[in-house]
C-alpha positions as CSV (number, residue, x, y, z in Angstrom):
1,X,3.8,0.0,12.4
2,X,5.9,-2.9,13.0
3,X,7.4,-5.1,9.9
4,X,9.8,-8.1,10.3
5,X,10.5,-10.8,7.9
6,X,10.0,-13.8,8.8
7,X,11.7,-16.1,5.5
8,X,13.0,-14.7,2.7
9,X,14.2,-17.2,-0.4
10,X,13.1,-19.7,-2.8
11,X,12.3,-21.9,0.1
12,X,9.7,-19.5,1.3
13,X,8.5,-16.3,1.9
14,X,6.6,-14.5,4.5
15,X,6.6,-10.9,6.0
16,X,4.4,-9.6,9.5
17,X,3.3,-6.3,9.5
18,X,1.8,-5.0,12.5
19,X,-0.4,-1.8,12.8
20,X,-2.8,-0.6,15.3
21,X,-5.8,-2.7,14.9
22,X,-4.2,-5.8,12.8
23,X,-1.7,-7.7,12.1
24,X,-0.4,-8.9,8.7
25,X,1.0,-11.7,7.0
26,X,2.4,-11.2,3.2
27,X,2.9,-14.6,2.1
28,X,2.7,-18.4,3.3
29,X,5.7,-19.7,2.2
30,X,7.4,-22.5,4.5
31,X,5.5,-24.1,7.0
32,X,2.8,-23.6,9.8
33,X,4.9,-24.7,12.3
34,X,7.9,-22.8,11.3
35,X,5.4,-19.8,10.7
36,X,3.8,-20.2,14.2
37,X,7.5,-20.6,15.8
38,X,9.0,-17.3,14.3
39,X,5.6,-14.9,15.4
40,X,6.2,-16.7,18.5
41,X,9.9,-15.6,18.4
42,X,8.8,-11.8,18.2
43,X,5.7,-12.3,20.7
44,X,2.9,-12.7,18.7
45,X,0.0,-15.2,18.7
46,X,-0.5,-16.6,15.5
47,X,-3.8,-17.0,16.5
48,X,-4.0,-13.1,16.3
49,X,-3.5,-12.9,12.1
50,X,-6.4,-11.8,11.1
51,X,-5.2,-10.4,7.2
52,X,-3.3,-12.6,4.4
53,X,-2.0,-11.0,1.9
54,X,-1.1,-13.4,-1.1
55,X,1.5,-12.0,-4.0
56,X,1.5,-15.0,-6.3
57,X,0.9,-18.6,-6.4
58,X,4.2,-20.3,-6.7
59,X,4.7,-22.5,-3.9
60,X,7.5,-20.9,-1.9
61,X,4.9,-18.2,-1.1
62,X,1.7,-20.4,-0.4
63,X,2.7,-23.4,0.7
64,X,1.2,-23.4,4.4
65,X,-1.8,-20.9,3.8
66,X,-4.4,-24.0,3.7
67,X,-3.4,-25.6,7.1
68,X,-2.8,-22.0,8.7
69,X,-6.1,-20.6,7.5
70,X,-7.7,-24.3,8.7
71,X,-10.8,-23.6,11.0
72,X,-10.0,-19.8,11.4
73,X,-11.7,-16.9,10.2
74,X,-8.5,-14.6,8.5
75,X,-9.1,-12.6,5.7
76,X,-7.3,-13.8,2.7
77,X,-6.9,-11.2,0.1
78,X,-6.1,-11.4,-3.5
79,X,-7.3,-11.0,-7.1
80,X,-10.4,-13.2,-8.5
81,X,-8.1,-14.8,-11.4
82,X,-5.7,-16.1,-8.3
83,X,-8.4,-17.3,-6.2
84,X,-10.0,-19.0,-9.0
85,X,-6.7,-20.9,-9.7
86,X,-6.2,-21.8,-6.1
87,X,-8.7,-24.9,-5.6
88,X,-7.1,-26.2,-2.4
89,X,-9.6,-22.9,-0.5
90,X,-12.5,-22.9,-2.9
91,X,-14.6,-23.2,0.1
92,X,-13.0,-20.7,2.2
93,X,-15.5,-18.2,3.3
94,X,-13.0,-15.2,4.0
95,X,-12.0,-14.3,1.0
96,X,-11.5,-10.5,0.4
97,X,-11.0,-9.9,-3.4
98,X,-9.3,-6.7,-4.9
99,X,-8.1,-5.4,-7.9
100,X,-5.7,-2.5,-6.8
101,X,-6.5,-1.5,-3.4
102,X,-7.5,-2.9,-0.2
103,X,-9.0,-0.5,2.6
104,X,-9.2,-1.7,6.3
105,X,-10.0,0.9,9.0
106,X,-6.8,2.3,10.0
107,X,-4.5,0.8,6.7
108,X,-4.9,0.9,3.2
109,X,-3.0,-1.6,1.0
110,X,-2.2,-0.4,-2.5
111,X,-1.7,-4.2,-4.6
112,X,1.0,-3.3,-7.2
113,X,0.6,-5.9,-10.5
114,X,4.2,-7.2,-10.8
115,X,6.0,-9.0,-14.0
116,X,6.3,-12.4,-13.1
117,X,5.3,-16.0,-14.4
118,X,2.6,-16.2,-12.2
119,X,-1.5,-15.8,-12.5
120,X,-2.6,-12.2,-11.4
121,X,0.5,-11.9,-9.2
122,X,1.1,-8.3,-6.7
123,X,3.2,-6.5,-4.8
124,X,2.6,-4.5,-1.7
125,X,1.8,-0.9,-0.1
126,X,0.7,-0.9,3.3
127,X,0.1,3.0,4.5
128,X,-1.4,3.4,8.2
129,X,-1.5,7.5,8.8
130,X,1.7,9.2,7.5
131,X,4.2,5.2,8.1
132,X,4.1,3.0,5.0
133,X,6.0,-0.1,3.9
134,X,6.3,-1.5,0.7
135,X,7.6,-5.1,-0.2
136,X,9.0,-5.7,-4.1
137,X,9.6,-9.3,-4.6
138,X,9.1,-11.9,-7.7
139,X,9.3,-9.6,-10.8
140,X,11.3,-8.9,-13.8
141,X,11.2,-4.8,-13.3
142,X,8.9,-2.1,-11.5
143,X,6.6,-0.8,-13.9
144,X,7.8,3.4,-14.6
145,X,4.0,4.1,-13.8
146,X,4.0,3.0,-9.9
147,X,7.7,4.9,-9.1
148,X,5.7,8.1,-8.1
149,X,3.6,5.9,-5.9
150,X,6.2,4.0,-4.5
151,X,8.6,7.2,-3.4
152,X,10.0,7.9,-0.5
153,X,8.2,5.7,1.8
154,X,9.6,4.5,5.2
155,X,10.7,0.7,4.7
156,X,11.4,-1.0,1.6
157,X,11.7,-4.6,1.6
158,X,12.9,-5.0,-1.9
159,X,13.9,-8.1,-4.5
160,X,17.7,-8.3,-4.7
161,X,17.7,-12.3,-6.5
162,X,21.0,-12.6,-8.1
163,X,24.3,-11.7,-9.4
164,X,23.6,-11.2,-13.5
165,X,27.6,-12.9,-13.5
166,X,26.9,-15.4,-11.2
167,X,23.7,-16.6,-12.8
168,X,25.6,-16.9,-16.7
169,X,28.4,-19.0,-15.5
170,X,26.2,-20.5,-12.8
171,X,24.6,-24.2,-13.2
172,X,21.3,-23.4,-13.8
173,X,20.1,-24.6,-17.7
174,X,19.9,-22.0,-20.3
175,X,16.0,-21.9,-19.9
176,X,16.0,-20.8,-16.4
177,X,18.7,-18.5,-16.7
178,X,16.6,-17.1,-19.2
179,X,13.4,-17.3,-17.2
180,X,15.2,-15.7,-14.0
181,X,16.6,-12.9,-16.5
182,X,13.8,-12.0,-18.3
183,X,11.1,-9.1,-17.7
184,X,8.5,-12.2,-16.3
185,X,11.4,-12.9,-13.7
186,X,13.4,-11.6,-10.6
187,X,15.6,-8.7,-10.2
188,X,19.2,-8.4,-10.3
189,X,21.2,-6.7,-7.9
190,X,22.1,-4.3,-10.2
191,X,18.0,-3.8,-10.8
192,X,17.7,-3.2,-7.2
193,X,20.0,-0.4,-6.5
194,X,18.8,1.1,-9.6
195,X,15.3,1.5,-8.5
196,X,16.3,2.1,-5.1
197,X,17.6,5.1,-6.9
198,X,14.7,6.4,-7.6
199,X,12.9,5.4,-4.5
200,X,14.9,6.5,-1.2
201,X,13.8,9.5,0.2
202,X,13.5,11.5,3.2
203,X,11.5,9.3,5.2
204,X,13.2,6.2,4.3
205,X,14.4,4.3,7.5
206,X,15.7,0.2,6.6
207,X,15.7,-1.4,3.1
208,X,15.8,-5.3,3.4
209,X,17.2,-6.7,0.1
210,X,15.1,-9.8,-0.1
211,X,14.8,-13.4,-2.3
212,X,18.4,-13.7,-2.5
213,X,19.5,-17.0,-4.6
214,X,21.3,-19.5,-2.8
215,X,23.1,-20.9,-6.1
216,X,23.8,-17.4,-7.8
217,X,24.2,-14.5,-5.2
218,X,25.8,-14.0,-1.8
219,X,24.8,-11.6,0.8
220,X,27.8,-9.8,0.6
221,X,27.6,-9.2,-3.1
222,X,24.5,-7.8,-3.4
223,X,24.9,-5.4,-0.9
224,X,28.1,-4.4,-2.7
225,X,26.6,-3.9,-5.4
226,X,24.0,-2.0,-4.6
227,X,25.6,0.4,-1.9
228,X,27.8,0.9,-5.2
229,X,25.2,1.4,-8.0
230,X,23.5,3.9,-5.5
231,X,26.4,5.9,-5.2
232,X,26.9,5.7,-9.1
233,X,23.5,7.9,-8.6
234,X,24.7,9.9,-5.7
235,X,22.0,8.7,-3.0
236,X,23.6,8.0,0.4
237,X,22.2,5.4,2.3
238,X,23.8,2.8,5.0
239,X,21.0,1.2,6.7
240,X,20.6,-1.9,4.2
241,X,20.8,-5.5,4.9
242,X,19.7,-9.2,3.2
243,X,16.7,-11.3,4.6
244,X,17.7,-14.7,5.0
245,X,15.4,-18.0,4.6
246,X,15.8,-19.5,7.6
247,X,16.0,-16.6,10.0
248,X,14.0,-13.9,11.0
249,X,14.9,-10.1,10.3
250,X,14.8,-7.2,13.2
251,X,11.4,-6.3,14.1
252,X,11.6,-2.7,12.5
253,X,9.6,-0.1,13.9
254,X,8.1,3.6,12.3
């Protein structure tokens, strides 16, 4: 399995994942061209996406799916109540739709629902044989009834949106810092380490703290913060760096 992050911010989102017999997009935030450019980057034909996978409907992570989809036959995969909200591809004819999980030959994709202000909205699993990836972004916490499902797994590309101090004496308007703090919103750095916590395990190779704000958090910060709350837990782990928005991540390999 390959995975490399293409954009990561509230300017848009998207992730590759590569297995055996496909290769993955999680998200269509940005552009096509910018899309088309970075798989080009890492030696990839966009032409070869054949899977979508689409977490929400907020425009940082959909924006280019109708001109990249345009006269091609990927599957796009998400739930009915998201599809039926998303007129711009009512007459796409490859639409996959799920409720939980999504099987392909060799990979089976376990969609997560998240808490976020968004129709239907998911996170992802992606297992192919014993490698697995899993990409937490866009919600105000990790429901307690995935952890156990979401242990120990090889890469974790994981929500790290703000600094809780930064935010309060931030310029956002009391609403949004209300929005962005609340259980329908993002996670904190704090959040992150915490569940990181409870995620890490044996197996886990590179965490990616993703959908860092521009206005209230800083690459730096976050990862202080949660190299620090893990240690407040005693789990030792080094290998942790930020996704940016404009440039594309390491192409991590398991």
């Amino acid at each position: 399995m390959k995975v490399c992050i293409l954009a990561s911010g509230s300017k848009g989102n998207v992730t590759y994942v590569e297995t055996t017999n496909h290769k993955i997009l999680i998200d269509m935030g940005k552009n096509k061209k910018y899309i088309n450019d970075s798989l080009k980057s890492i030696n990839v034909n966009p032409k070869d996406i054949d899977i979508i996978l689409i977490s929400h409907l907020h425009n940082d992570h959909i924006s280019a799916l109708e001109s990249f989809i345009k006269n091609s036959n990927i599957t796009v995969c998400m739930p009915k109540e998201m599809f039926a909200s998303l007129k711009s591809i009512q007459n796409y004819e490859h639409i996959k739709i799920y409720e939980d999980e999504i099987n392909f030959d060799d990979i089976k994709i376990y969609a997560i629902k998240s808490s976020h202000d968004a129709i239907a909205s998911r996170n992802f699993i992606i297992e192919e044989g014993n490698v697995s990836m899993v990409q937490i972004t866009d919600t105000g916490y990790i429901k307690s009834k995935y952890l156990n499902l979401l242990k120990n797994r090889d890469i974790y590309l994981l929500e790290s949106n703000h600094d809780v101090e930064m935010l309060m004496n931030g310029p956002y308007p009391d609403w949004l810092k209300k929005r962005i703090l609340s259980d329908e919103g993002h996670l904190s750095n704090e959040s992150a380490g915490f569940y990181l916590s409870k995620l890490i395990g044996d197996k886990t190779k590179s965490i990616y703290l993703m959908h860092l704000s521009e206005e209230n958090n800083r690459p730096e910060i976050a990862l202080a913060t949660v190299k620090k709350t893990l240690s407040e837990y005693e789990v030792n782990f080094d290998n942790i760096k930020c996704a940016k928005q404009d440039e594309i991540s390491e192409v991590m390999m398991v």
